[in-house]
PyMOL Python script that loads the backbone (N, CA, C, O; Angstrom):
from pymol import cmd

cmd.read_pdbstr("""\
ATOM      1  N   UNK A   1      50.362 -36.681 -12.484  1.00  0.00           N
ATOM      2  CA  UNK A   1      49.608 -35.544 -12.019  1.00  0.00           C
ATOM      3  C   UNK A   1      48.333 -35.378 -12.837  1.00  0.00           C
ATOM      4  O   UNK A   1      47.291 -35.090 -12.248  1.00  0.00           O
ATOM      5  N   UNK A   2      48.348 -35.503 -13.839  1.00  0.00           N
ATOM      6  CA  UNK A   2      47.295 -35.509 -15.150  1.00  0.00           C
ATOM      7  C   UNK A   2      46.093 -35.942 -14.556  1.00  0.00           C
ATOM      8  O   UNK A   2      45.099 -35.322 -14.179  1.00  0.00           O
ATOM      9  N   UNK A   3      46.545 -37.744 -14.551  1.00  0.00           N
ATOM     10  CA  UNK A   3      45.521 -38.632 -13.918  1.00  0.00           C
ATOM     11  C   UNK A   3      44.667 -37.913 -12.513  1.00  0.00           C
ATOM     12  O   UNK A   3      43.458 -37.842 -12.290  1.00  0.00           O
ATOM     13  N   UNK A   4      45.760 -37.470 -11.772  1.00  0.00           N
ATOM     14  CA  UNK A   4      45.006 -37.199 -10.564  1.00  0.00           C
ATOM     15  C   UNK A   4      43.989 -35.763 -10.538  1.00  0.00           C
ATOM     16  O   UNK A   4      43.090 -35.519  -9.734  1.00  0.00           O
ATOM     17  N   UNK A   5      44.408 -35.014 -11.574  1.00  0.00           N
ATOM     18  CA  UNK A   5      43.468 -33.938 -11.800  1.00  0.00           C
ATOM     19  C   UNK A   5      42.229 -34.120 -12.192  1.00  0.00           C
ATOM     20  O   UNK A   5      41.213 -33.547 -11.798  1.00  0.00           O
ATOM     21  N   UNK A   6      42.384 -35.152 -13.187  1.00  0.00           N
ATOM     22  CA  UNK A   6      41.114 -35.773 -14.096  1.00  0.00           C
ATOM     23  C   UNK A   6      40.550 -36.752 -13.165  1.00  0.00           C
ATOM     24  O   UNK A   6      39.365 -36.559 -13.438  1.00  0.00           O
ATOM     25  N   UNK A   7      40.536 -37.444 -12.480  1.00  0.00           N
ATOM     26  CA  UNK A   7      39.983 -37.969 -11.378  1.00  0.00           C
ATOM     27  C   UNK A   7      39.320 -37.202 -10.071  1.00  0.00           C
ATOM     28  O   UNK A   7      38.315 -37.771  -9.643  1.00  0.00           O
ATOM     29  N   UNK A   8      39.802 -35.750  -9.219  1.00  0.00           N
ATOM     30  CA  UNK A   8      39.473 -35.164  -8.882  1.00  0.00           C
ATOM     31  C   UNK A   8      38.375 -34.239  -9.633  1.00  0.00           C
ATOM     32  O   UNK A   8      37.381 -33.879  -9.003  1.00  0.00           O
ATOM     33  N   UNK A   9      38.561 -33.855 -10.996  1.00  0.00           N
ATOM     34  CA  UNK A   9      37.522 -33.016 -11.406  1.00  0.00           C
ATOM     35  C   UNK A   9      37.900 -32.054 -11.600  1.00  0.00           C
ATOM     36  O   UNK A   9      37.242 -31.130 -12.079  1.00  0.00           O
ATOM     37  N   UNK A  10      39.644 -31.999 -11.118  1.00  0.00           N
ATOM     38  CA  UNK A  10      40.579 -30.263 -11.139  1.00  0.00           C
ATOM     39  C   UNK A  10      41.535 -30.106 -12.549  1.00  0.00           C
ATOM     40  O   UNK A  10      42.655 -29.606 -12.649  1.00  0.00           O
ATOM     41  N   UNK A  11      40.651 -30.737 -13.623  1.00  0.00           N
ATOM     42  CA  UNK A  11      41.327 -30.180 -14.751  1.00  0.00           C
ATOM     43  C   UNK A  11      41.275 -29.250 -15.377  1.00  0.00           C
ATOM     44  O   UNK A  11      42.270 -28.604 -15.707  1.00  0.00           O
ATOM     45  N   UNK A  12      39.440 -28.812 -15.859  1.00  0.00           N
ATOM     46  CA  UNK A  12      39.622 -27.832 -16.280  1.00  0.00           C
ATOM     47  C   UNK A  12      39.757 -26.419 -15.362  1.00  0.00           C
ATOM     48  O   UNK A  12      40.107 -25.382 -15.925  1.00  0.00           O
ATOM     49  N   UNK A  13      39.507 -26.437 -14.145  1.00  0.00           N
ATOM     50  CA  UNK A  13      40.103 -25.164 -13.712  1.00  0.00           C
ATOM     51  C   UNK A  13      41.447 -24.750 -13.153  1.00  0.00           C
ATOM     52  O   UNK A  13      41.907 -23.718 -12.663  1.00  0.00           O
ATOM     53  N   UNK A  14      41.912 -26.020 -13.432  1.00  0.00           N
ATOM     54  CA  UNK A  14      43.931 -26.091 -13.600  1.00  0.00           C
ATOM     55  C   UNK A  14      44.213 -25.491 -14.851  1.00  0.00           C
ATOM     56  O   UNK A  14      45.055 -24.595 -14.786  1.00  0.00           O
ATOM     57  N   UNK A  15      43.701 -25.755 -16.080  1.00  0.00           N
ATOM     58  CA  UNK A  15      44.040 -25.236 -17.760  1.00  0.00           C
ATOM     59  C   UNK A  15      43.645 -23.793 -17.608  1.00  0.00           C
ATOM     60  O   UNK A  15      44.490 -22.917 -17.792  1.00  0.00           O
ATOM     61  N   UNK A  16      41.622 -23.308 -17.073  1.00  0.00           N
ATOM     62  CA  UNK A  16      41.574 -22.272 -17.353  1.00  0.00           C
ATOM     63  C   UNK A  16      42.800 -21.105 -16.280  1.00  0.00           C
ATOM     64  O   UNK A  16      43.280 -20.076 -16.755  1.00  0.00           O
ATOM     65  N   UNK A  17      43.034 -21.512 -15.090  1.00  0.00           N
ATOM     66  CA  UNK A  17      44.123 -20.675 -14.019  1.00  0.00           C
ATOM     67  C   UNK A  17      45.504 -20.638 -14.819  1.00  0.00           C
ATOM     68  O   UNK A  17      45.779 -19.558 -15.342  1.00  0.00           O
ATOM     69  N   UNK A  18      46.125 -21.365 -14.926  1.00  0.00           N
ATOM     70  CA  UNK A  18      46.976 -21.611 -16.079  1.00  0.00           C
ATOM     71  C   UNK A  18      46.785 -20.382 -17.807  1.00  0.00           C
ATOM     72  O   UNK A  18      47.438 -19.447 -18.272  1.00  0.00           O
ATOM     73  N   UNK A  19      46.045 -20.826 -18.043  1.00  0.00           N
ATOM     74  CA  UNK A  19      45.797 -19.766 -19.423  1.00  0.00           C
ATOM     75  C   UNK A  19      45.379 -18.126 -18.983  1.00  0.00           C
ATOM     76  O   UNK A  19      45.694 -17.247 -19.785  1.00  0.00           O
ATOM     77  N   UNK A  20      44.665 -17.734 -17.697  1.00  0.00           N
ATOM     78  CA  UNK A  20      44.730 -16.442 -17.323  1.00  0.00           C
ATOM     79  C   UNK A  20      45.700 -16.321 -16.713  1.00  0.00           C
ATOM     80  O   UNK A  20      45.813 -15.123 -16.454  1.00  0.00           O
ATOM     81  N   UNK A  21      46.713 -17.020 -16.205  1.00  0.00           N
ATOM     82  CA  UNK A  21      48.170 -16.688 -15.533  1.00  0.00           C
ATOM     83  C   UNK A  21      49.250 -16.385 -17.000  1.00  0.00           C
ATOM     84  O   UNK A  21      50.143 -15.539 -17.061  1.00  0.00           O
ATOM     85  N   UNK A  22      48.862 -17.288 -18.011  1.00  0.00           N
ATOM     86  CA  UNK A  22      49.829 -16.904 -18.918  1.00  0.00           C
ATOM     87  C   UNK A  22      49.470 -15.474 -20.117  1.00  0.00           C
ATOM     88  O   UNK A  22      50.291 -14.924 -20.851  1.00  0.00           O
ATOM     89  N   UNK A  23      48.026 -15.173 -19.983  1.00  0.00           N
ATOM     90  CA  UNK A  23      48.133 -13.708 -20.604  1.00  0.00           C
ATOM     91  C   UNK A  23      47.568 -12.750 -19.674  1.00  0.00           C
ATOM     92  O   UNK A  23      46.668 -11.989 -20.029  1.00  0.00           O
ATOM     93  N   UNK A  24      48.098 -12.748 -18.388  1.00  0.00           N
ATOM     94  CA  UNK A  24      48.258 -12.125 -17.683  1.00  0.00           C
ATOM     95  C   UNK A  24      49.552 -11.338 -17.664  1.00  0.00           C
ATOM     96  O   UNK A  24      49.721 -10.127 -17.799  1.00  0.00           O
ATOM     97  N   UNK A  25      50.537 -12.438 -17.438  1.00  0.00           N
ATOM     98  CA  UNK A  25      51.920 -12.172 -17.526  1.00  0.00           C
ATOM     99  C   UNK A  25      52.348 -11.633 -18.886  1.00  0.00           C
ATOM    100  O   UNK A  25      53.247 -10.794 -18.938  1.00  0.00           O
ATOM    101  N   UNK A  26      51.745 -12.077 -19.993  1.00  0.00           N
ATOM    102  CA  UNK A  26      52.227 -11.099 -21.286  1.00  0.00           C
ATOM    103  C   UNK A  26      51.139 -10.024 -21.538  1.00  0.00           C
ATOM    104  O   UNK A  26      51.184  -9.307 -22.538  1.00  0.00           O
ATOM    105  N   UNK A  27      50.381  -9.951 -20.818  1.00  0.00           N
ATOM    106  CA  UNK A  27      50.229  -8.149 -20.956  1.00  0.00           C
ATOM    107  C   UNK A  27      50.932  -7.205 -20.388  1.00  0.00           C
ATOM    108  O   UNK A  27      51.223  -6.124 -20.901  1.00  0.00           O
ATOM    109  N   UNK A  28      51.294  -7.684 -19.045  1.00  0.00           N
ATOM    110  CA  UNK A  28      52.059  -7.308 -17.893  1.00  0.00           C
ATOM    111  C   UNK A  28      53.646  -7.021 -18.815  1.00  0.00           C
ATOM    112  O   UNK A  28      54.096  -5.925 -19.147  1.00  0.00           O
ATOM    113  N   UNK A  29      54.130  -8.106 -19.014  1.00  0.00           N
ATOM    114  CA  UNK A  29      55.338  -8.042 -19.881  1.00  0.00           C
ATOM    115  C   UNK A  29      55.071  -6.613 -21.314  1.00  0.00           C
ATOM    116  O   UNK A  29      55.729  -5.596 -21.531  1.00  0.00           O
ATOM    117  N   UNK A  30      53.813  -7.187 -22.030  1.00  0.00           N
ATOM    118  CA  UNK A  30      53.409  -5.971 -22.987  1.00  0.00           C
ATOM    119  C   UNK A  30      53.634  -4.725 -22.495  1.00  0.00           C
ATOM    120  O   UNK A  30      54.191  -3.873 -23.186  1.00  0.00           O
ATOM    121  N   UNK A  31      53.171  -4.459 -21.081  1.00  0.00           N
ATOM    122  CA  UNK A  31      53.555  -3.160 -21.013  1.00  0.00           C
ATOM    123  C   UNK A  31      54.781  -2.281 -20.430  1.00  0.00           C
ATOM    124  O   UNK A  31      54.960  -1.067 -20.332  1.00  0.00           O
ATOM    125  N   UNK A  32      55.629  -3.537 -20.049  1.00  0.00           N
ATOM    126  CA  UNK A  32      56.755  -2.550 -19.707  1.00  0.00           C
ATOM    127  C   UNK A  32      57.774  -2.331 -20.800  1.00  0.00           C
ATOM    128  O   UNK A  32      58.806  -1.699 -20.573  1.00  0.00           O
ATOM    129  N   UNK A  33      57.471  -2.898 -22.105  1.00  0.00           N
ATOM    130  CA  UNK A  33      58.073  -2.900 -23.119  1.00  0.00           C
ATOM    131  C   UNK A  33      57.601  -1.236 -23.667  1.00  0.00           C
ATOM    132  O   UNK A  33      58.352  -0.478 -24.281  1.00  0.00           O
ATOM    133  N   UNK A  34      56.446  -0.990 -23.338  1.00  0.00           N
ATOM    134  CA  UNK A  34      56.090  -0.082 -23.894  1.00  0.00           C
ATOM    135  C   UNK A  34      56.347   1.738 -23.093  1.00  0.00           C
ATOM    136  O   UNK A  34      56.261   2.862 -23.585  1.00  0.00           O
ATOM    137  N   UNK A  35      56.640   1.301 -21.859  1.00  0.00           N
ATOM    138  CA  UNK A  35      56.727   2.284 -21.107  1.00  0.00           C
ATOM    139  C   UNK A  35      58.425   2.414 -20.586  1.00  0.00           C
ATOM    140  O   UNK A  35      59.224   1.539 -20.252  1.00  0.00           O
ATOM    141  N   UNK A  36      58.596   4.345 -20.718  1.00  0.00           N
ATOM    142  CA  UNK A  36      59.971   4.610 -20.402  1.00  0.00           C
ATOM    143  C   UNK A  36      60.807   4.342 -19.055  1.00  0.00           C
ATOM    144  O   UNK A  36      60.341   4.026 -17.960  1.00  0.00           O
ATOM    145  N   UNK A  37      62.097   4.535 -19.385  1.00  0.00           N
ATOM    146  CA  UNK A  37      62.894   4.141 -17.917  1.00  0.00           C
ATOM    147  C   UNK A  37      62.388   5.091 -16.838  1.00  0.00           C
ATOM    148  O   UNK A  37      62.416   4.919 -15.619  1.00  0.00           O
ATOM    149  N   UNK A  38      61.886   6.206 -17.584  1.00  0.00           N
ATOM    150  CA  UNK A  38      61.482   7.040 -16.013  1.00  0.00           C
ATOM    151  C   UNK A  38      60.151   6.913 -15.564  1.00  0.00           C
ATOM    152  O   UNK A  38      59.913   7.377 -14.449  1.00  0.00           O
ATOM    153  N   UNK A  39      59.347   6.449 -16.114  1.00  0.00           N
ATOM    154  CA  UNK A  39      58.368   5.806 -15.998  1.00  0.00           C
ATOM    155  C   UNK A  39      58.146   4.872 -14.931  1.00  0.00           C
ATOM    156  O   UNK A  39      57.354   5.037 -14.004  1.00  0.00           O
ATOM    157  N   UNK A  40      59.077   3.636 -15.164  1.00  0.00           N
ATOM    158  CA  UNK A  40      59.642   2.602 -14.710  1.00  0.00           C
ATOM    159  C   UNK A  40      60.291   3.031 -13.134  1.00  0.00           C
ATOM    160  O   UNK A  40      60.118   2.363 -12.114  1.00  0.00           O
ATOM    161  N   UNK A  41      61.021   4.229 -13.223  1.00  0.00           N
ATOM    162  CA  UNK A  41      61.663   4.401 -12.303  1.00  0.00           C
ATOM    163  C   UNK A  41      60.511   5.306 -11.228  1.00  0.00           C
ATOM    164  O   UNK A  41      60.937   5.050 -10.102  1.00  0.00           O
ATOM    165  N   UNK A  42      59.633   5.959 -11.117  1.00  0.00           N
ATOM    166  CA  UNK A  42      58.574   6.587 -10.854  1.00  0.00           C
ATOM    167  C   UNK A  42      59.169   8.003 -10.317  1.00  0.00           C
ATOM    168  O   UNK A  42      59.249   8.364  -9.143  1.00  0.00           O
ATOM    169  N   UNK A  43      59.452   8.507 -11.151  1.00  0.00           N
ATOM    170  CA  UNK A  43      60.404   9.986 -11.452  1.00  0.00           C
ATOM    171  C   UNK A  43      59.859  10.671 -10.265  1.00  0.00           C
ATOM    172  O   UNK A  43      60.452  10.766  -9.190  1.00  0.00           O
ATOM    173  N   UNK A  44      58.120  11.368 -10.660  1.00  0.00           N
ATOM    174  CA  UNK A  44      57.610  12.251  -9.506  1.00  0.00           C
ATOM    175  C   UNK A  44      57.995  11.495  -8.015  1.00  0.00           C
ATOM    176  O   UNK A  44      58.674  11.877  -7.062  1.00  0.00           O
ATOM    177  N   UNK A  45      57.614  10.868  -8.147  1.00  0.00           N
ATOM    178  CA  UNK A  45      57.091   9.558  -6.909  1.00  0.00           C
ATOM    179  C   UNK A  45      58.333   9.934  -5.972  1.00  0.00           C
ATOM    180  O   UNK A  45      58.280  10.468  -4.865  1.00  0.00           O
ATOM    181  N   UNK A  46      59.809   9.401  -6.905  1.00  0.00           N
ATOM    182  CA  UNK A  46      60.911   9.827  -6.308  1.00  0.00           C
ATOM    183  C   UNK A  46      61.245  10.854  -5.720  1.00  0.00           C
ATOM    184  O   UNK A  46      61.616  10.901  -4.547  1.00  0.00           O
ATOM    185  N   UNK A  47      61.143  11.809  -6.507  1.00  0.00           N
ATOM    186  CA  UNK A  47      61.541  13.389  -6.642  1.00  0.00           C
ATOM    187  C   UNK A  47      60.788  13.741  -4.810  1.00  0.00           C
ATOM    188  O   UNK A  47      61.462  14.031  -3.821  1.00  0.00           O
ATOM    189  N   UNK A  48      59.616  13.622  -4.852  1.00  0.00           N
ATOM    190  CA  UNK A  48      58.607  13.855  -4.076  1.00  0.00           C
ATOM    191  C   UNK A  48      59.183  13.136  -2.672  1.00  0.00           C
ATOM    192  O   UNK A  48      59.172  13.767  -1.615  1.00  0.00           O
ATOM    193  N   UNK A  49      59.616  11.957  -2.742  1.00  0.00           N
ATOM    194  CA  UNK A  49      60.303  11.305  -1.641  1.00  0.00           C
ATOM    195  C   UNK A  49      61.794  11.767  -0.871  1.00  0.00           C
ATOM    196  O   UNK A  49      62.228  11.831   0.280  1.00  0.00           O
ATOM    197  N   UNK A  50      62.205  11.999  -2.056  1.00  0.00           N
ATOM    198  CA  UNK A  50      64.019  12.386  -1.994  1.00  0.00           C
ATOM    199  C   UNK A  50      63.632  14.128  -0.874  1.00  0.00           C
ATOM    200  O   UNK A  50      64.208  14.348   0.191  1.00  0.00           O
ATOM    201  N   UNK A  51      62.582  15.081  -1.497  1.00  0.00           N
ATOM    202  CA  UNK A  51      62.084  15.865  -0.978  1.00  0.00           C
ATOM    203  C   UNK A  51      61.889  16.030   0.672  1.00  0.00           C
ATOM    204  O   UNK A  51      62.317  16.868   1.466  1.00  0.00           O
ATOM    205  N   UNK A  52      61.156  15.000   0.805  1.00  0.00           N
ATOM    206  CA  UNK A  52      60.224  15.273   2.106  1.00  0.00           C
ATOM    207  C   UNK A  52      60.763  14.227   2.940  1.00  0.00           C
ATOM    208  O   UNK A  52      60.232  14.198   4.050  1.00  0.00           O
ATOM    209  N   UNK A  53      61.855  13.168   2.701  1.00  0.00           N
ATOM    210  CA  UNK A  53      62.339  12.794   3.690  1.00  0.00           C
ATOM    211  C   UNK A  53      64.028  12.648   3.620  1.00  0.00           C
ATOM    212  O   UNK A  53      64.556  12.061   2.676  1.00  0.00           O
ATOM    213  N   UNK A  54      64.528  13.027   4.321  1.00  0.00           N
ATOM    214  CA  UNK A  54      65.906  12.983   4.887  1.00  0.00           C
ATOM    215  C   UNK A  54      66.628  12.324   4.365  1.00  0.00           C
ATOM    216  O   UNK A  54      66.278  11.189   4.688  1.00  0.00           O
ATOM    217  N   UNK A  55      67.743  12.229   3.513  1.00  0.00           N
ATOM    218  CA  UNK A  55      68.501  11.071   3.268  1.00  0.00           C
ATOM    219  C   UNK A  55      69.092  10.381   4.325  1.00  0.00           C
ATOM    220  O   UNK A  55      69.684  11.240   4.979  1.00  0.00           O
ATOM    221  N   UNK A  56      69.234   9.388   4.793  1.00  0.00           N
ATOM    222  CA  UNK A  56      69.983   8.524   5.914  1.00  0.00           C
ATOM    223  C   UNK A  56      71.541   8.490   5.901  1.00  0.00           C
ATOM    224  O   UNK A  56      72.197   7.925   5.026  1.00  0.00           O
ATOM    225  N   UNK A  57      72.181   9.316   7.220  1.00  0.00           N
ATOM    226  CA  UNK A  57      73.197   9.280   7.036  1.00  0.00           C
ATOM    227  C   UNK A  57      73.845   8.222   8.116  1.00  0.00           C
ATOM    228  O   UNK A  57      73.625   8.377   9.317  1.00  0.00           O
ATOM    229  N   UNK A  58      74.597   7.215   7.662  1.00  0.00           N
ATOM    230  CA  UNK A  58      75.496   6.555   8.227  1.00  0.00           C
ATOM    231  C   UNK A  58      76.146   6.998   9.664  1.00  0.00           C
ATOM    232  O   UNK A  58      75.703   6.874  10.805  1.00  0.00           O
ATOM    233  N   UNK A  59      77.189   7.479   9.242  1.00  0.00           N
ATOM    234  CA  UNK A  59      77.800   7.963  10.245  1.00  0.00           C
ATOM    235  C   UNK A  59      76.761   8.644  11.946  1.00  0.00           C
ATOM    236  O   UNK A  59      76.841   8.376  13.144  1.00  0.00           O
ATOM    237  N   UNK A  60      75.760   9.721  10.984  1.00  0.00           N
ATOM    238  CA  UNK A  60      74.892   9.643  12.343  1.00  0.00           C
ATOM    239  C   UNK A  60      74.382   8.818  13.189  1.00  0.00           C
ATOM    240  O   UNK A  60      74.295   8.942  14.410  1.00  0.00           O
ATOM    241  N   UNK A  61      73.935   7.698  12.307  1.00  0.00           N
ATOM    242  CA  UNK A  61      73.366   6.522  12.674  1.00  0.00           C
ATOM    243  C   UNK A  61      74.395   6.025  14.106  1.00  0.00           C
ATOM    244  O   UNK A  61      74.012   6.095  15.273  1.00  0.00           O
ATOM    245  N   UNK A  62      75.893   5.477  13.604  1.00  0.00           N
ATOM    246  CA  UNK A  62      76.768   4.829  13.969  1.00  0.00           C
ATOM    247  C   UNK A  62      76.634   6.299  15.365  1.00  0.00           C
ATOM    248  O   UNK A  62      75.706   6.164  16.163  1.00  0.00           O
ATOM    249  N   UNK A  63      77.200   7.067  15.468  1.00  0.00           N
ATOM    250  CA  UNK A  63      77.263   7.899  16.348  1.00  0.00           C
ATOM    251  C   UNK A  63      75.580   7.985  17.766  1.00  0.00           C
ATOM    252  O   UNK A  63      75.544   8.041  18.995  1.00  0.00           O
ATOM    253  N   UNK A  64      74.844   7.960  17.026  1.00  0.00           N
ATOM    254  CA  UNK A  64      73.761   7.735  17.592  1.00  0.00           C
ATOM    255  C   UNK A  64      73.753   6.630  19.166  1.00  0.00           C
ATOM    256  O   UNK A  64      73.578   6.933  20.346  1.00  0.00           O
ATOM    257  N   UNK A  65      74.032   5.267  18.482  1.00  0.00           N
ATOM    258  CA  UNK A  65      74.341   4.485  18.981  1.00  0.00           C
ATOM    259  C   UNK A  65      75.836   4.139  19.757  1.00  0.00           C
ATOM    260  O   UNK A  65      75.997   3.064  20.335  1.00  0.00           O
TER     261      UNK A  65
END
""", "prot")
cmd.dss("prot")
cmd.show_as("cartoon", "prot")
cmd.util.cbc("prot")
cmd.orient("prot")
């Protein structure tokens, strides 16, 4: 594969895609280390959802049909 990159001309923007994919992913990683489970979990976001729409009930469903 090497050869064929370096023959095409697609090496160095294989290394540089490669090196912004890999501290990409450890900032990305950096920050969920840093941020809480409710955070993570998107507390308002939820709260706000659980709110304004209906929980889905089974049985209605099944009856429905």
């Amino acid at each position: 594969m090497l050869p064929l990159l370096v023959k095409d001309g697609l090496l160095l923007p294989y290394v540089v895609t490669s090196l912004a994919f890999l501290f990409l992913s450890l900032y990305l990683l950096s920050a969920l280390e840093r941020s809480t489970e409710e955070e993570l979990r998107l507390g308002f976001y939820h709260q706000l959802t659980q709110h304004w729409l209906p929980k889905l009930n089974l049985s209605r469903i099944i009856k429905w049909k």
